[in-house]
C-alpha positions in Angstrom: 6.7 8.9 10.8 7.1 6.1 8.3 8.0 6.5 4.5 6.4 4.2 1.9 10.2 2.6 1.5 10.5 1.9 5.4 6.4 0.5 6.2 7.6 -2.0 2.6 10.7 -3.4 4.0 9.2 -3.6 7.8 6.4 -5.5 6.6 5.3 -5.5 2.9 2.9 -3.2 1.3 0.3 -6.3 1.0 0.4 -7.1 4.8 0.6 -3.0 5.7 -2.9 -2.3 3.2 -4.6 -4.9 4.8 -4.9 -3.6 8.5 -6.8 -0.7 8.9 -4.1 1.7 9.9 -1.4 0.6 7.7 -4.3 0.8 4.8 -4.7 4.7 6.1 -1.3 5.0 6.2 -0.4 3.9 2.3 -3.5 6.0 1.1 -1.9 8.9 3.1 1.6 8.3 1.5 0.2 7.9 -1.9 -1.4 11.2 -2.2 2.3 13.3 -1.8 4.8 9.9 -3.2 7.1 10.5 -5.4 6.8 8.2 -8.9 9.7 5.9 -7.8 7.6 5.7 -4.3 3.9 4.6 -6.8 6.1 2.3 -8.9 7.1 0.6 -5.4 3.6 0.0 -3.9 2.4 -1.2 -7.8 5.1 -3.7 -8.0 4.4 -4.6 -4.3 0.8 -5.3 -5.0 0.2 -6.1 -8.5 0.8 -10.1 -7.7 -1.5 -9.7 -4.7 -4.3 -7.6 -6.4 -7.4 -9.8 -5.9 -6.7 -10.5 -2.3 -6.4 -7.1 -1.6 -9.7 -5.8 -3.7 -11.4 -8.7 -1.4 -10.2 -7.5 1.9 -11.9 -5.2 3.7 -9.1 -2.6 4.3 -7.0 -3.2 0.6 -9.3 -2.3 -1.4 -9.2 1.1 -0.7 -4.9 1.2 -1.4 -5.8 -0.7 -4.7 -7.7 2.3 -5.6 -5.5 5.0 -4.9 -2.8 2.8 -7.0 
């Protein structure tokens, strides 16, 4: 399985939350990340916020961020 590190530098954080698996996936991760891991989907996401509260699938990462 796929850390937090590997599913950002495959495809991003913001493209990851906004399918519904990948959007699983990060909520998954998030419960048992480490704080470097948290800091890494924040900074991933923060410039992309609104987009992903929009979407369907994203606004369920942005709040487990």
């Amino acid at each position: 399985m796929y850390t937090l590190s590997q599913a950002n530098a495959y495809l991003g954080i913001f493209m990851t939350s906004s399918d519904q698996y990948g959007s699983r996936f990060i909520q998954q991760k998030l419960e048992t990340a480490t704080t470097d891991e948290k800091n890494m989907v924040y900074e991933e996401i923060m410039p992309k916020a609104l987009a992903l509260m929009t979407d369907v699938f994203g606004n369920y990462v942005i709040q487990k961020v």
